[in-house]
KEGUKOL-899316 format. One record per atom (N, C-alpha, C, CB): residue number from 1; residue in one letter; atom name; x, y, z. Coordinates in steps of 0.001 Angstrom, whole numbers, plus 500000, padded with zeros to 6 digits. Glycine has a CB too. Example, Ala and Ser with C-alpha at 12.3 -4.5 7.8 and 13.67 -1.06 7.14 Angstrom:
<rs>
@k:1	r:a	a:N	c1:513190	c2:494310	c3:507800
@k:1	r:a	a:CA	c1:512300	c2:495500	c3:507800
@k:1	r:a	a:C	c1:513200	c2:496700	c3:507800
@k:1	r:a	a:CB	c1:511308	c2:495527	c3:509046
@k:2	r:s	a:N	c1:512850	c2:497750	c3:507080
@k:2	r:s	a:CA	c1:513670	c2:498940	c3:507140
@k:2	r:s	a:C	c1:512900	c2:500030	c3:507870
@k:2	r:s	a:CB	c1:514084	c2:499402	c3:505725
</rs>
This chain:
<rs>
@k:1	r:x	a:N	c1:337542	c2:265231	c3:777538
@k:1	r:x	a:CA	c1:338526	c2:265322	c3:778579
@k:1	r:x	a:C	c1:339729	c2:264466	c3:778189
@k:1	r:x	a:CB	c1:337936	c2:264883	c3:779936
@k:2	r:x	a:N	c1:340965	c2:265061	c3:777831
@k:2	r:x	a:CA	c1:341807	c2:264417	c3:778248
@k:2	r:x	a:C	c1:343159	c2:263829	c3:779421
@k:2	r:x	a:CB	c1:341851	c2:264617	c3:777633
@k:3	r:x	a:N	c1:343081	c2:262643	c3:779335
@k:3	r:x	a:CA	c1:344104	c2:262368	c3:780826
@k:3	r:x	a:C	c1:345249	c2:262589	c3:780766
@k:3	r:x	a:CB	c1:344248	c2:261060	c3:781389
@k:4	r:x	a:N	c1:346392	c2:263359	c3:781962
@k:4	r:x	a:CA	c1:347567	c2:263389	c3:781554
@k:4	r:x	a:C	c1:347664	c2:262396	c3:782248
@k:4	r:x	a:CB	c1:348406	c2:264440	c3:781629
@k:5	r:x	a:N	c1:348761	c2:261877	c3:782162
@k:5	r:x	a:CA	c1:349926	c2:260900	c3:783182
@k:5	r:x	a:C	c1:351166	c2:262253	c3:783400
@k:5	r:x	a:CB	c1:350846	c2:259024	c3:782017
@k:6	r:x	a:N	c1:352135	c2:261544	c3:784774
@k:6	r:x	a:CA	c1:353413	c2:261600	c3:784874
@k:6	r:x	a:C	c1:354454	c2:261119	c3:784018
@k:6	r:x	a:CB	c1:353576	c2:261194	c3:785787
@k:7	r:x	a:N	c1:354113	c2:260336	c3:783174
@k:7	r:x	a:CA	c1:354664	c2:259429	c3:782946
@k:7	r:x	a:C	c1:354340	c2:259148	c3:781480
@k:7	r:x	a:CB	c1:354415	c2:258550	c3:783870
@k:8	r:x	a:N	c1:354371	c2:259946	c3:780491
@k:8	r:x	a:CA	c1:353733	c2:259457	c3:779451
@k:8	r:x	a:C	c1:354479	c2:258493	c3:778271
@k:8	r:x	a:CB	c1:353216	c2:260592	c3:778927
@k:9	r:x	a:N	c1:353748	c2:257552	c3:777738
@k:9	r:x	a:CA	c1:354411	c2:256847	c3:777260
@k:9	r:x	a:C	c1:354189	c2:256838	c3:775544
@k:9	r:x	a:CB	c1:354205	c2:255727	c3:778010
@k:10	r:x	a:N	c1:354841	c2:257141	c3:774357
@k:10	r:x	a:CA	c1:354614	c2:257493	c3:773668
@k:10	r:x	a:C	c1:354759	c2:256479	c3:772450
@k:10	r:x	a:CB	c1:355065	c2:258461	c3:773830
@k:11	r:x	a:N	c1:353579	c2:255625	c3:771521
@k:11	r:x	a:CA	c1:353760	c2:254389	c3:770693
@k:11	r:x	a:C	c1:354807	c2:255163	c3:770097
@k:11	r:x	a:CB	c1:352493	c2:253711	c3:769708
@k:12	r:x	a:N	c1:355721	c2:253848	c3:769118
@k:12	r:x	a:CA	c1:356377	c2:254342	c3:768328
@k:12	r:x	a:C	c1:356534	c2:254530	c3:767243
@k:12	r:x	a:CB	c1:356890	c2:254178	c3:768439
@k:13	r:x	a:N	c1:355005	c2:254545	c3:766809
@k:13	r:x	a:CA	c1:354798	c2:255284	c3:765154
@k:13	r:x	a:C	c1:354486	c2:256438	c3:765374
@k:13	r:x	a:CB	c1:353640	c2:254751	c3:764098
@k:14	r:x	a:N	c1:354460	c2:257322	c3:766759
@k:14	r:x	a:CA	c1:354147	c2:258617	c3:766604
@k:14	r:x	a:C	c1:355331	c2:259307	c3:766607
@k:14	r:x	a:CB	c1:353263	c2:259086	c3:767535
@k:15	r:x	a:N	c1:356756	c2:259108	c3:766291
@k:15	r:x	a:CA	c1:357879	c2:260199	c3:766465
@k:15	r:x	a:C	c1:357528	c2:260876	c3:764641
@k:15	r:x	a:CB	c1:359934	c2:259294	c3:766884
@k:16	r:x	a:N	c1:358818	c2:261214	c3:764384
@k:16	r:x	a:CA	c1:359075	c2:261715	c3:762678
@k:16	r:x	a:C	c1:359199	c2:260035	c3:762109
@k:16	r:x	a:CB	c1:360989	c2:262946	c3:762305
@k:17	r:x	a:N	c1:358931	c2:260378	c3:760737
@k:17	r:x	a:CA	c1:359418	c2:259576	c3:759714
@k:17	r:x	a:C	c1:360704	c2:260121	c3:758921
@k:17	r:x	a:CB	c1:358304	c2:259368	c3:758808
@k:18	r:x	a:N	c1:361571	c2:259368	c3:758721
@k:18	r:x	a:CA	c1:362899	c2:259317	c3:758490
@k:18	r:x	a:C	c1:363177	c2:258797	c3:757007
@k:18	r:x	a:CB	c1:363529	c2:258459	c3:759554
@k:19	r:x	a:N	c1:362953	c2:259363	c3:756271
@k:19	r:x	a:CA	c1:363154	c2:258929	c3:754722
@k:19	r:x	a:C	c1:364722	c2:259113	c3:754305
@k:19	r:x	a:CB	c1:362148	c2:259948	c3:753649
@k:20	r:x	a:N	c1:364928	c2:257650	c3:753842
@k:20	r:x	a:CA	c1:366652	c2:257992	c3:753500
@k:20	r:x	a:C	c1:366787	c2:258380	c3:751870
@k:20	r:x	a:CB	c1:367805	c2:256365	c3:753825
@k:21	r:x	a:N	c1:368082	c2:258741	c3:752275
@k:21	r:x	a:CA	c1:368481	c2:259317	c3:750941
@k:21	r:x	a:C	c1:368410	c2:258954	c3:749520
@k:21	r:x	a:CB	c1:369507	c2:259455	c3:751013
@k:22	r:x	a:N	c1:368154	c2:259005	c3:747883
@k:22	r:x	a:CA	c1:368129	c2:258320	c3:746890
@k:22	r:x	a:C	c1:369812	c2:257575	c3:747038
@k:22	r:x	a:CB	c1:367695	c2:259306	c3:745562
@k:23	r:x	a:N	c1:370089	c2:256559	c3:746657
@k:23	r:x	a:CA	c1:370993	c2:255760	c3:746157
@k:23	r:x	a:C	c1:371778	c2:257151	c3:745203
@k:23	r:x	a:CB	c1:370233	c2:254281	c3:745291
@k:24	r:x	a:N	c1:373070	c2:257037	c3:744621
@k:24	r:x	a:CA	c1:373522	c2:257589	c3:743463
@k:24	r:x	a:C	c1:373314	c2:257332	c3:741931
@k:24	r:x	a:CB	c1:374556	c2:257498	c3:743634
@k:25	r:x	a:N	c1:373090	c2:257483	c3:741144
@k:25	r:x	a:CA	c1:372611	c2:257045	c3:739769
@k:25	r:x	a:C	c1:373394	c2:257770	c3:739203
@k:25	r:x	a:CB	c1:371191	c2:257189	c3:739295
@k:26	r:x	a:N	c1:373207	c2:257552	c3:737981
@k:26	r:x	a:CA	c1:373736	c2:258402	c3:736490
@k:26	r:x	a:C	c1:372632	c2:257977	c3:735536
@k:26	r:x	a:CB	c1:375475	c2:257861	c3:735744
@k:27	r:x	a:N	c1:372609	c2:259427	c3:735262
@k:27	r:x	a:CA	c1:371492	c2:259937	c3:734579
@k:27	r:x	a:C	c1:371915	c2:259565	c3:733021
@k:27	r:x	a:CB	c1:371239	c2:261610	c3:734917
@k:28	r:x	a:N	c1:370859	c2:258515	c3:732846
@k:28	r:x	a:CA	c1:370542	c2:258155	c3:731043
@k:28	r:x	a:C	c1:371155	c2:259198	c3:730025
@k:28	r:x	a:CB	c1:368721	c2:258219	c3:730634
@k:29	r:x	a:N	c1:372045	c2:259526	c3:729352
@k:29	r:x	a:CA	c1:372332	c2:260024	c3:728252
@k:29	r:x	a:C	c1:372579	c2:261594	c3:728686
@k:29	r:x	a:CB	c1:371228	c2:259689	c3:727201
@k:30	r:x	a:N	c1:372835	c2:261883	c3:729524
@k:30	r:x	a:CA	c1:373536	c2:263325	c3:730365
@k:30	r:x	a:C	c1:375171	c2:262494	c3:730613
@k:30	r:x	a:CB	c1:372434	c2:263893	c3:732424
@k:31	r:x	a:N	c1:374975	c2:261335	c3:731528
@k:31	r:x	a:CA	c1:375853	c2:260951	c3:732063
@k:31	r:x	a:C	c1:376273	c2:261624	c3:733626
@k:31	r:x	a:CB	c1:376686	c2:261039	c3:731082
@k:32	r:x	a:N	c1:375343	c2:262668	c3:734256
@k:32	r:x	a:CA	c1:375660	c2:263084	c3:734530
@k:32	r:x	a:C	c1:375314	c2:262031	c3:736521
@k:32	r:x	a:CB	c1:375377	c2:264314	c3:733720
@k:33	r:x	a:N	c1:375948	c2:262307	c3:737509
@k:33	r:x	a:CA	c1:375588	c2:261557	c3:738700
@k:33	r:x	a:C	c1:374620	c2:262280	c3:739272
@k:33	r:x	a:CB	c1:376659	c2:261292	c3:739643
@k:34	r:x	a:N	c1:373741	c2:261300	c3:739787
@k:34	r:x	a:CA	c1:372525	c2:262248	c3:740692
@k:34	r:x	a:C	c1:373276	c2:261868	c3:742324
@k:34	r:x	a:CB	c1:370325	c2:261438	c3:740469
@k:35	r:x	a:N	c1:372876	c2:262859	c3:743358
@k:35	r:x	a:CA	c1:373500	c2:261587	c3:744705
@k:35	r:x	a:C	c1:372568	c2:261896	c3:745283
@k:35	r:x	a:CB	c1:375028	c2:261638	c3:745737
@k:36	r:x	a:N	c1:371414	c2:262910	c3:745575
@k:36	r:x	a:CA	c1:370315	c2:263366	c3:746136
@k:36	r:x	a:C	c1:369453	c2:263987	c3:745815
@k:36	r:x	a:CB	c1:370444	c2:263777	c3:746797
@k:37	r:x	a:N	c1:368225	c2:263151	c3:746611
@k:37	r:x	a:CA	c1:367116	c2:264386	c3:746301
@k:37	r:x	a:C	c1:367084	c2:265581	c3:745520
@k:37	r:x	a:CB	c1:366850	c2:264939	c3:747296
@k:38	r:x	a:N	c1:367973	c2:266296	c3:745936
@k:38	r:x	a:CA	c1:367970	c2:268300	c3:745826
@k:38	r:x	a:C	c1:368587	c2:267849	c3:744331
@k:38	r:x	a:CB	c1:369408	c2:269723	c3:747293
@k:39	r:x	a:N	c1:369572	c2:266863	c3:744117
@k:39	r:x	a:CA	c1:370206	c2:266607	c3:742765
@k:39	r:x	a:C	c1:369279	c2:266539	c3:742166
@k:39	r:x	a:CB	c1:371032	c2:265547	c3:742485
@k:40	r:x	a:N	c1:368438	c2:265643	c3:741942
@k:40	r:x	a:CA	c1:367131	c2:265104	c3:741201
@k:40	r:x	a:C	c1:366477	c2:266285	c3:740918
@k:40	r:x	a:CB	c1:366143	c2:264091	c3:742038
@k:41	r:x	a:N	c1:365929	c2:266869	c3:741922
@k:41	r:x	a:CA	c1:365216	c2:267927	c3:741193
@k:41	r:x	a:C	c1:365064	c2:269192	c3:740858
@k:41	r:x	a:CB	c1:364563	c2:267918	c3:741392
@k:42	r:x	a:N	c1:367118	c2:269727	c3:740943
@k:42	r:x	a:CA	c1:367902	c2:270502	c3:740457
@k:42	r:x	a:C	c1:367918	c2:269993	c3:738952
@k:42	r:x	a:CB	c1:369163	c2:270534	c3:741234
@k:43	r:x	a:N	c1:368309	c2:268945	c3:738592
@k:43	r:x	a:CA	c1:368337	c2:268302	c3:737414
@k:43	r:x	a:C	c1:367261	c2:268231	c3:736752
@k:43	r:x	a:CB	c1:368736	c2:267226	c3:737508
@k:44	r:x	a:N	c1:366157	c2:267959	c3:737361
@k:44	r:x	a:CA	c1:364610	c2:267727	c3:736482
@k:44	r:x	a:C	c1:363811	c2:269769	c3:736523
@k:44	r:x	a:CB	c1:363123	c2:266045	c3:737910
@k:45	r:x	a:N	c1:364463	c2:270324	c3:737136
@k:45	r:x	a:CA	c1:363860	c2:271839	c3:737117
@k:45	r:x	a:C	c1:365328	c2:272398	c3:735821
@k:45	r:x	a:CB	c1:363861	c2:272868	c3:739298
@k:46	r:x	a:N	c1:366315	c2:272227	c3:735433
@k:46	r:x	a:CA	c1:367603	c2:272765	c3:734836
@k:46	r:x	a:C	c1:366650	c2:271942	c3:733333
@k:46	r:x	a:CB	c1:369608	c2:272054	c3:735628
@k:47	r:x	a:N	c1:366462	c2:270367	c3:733400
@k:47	r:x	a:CA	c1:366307	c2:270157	c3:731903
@k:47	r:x	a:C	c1:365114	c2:269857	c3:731531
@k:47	r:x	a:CB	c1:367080	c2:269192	c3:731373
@k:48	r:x	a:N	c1:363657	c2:270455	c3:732464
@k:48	r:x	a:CA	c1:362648	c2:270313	c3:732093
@k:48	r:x	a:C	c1:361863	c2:268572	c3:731599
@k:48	r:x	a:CB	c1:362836	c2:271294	c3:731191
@k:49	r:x	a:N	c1:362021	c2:267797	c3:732981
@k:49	r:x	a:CA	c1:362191	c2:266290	c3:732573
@k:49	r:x	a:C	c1:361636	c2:266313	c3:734129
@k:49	r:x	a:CB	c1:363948	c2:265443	c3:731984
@k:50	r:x	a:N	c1:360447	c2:265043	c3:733833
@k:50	r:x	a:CA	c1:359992	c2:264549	c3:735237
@k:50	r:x	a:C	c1:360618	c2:263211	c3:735642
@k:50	r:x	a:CB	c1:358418	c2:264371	c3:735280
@k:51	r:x	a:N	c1:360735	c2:262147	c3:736458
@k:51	r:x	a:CA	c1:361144	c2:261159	c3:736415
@k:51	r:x	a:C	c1:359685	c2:260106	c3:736203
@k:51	r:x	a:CB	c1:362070	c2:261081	c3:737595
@k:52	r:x	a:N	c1:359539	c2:259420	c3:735529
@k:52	r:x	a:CA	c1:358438	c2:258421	c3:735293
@k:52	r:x	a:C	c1:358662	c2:257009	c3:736043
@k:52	r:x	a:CB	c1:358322	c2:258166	c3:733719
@k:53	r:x	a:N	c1:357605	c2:256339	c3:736585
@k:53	r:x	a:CA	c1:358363	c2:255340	c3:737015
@k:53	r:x	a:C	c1:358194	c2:254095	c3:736715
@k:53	r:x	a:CB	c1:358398	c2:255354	c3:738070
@k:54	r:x	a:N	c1:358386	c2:252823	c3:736601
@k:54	r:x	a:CA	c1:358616	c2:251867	c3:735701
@k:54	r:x	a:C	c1:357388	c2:250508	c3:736963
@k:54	r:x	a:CB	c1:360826	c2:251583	c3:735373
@k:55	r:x	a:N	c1:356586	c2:251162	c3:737710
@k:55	r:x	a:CA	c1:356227	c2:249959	c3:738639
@k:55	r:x	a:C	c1:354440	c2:250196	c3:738204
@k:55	r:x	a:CB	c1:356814	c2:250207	c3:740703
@k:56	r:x	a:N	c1:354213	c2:249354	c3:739405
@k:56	r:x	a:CA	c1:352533	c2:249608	c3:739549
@k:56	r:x	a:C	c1:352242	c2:250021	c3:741008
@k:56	r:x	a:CB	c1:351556	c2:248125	c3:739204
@k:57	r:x	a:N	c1:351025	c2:250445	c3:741374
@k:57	r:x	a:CA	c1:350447	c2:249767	c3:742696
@k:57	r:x	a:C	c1:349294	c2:249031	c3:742691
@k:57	r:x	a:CB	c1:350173	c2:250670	c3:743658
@k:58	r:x	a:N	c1:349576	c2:248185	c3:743565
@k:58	r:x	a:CA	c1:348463	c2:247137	c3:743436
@k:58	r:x	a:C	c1:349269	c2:245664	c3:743511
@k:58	r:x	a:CB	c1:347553	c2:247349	c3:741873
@k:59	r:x	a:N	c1:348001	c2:244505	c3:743912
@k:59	r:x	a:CA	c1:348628	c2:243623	c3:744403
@k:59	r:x	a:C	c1:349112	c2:242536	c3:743213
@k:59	r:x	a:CB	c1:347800	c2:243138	c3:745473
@k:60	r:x	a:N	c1:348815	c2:243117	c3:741774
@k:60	r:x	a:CA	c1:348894	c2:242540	c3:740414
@k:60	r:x	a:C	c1:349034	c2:243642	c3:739609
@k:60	r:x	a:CB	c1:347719	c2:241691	c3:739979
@k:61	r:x	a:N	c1:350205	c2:243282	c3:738325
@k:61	r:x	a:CA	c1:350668	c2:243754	c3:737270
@k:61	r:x	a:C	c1:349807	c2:244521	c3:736549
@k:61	r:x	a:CB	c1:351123	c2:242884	c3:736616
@k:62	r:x	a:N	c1:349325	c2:245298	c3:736031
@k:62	r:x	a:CA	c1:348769	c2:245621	c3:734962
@k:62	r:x	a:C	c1:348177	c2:244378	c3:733530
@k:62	r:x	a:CB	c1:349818	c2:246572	c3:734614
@k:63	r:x	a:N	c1:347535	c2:244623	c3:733111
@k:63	r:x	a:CA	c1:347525	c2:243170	c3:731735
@k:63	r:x	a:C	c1:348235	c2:243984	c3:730674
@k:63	r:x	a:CB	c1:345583	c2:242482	c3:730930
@k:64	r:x	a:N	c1:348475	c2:245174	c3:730575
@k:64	r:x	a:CA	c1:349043	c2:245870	c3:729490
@k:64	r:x	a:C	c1:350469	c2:245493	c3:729993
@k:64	r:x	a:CB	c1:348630	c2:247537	c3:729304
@k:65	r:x	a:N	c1:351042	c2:245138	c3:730971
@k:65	r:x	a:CA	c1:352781	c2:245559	c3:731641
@k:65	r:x	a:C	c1:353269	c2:245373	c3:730746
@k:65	r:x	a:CB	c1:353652	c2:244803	c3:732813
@k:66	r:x	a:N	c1:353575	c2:243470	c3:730500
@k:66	r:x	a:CA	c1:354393	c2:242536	c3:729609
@k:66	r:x	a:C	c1:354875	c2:243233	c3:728374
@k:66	r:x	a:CB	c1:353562	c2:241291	c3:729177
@k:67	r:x	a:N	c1:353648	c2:243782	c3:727642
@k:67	r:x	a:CA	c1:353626	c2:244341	c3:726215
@k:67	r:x	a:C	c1:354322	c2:245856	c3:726352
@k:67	r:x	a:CB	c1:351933	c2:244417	c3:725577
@k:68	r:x	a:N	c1:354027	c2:246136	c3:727123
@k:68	r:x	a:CA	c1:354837	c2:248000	c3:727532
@k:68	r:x	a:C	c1:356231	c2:247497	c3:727489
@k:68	r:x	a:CB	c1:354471	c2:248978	c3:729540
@k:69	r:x	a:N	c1:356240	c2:246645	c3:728631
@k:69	r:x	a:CA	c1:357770	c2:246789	c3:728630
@k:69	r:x	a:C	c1:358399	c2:246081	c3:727894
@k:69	r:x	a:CB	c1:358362	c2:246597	c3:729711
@k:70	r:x	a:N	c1:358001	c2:244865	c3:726922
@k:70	r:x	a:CA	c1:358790	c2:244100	c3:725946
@k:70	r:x	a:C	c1:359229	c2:245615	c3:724594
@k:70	r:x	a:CB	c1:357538	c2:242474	c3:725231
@k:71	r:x	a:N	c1:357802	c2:246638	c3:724351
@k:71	r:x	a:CA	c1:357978	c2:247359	c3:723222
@k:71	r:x	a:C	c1:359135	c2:248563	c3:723681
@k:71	r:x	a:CB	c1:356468	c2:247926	c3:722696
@k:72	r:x	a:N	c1:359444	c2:249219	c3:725109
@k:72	r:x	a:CA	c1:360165	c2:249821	c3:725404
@k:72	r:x	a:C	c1:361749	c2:249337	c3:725125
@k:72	r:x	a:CB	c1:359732	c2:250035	c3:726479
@k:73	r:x	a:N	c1:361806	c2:247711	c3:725279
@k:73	r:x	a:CA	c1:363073	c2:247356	c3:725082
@k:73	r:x	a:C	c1:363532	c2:247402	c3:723789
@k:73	r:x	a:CB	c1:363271	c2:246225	c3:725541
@k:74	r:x	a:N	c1:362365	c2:247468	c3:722957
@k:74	r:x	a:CA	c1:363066	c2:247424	c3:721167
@k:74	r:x	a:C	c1:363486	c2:248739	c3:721030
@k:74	r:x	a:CB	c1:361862	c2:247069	c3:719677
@k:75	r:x	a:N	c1:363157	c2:250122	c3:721520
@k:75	r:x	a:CA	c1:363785	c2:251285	c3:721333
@k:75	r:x	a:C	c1:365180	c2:251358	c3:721142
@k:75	r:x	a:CB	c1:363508	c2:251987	c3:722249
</rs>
């Protein structure tokens, strides 16, 4: 059974979630500007390129990080 009210009162993690827009970038060695979403993956469907991402999850680094990312910088 559920109760109605007159009056219902609704928490406020139940509306939509509101995700804002990417920042603008320029794209590594295209040069070209991303300014949104639809850009991004107009751009990653046109040059066959995913975006990878440079973090972790979790409440600690990886033990490999340090060494990934010191050898990425000698490229």
């Amino acid at each position: 059974m559920i109760e109605l009210t007159s009056d219902p009162v609704m928490p406020a993690s139940s509306g939509p979630t509101i995700i804002s827009d990417v920042e603008p970038f320029q794209v590594p060695g295209s040069g070209e500007w991303l300014t949104s979403r639809s850009d991004v993956r107009r751009f990653e469907r046109e040059n066959e390129v995913k975006q990878c991402g440079n973090d972790w999850t979790g409440s600690s680094k990886p033990a490999f990080w340090d060494e990934m990312v010191a050898e990425n910088r000698e490229r």
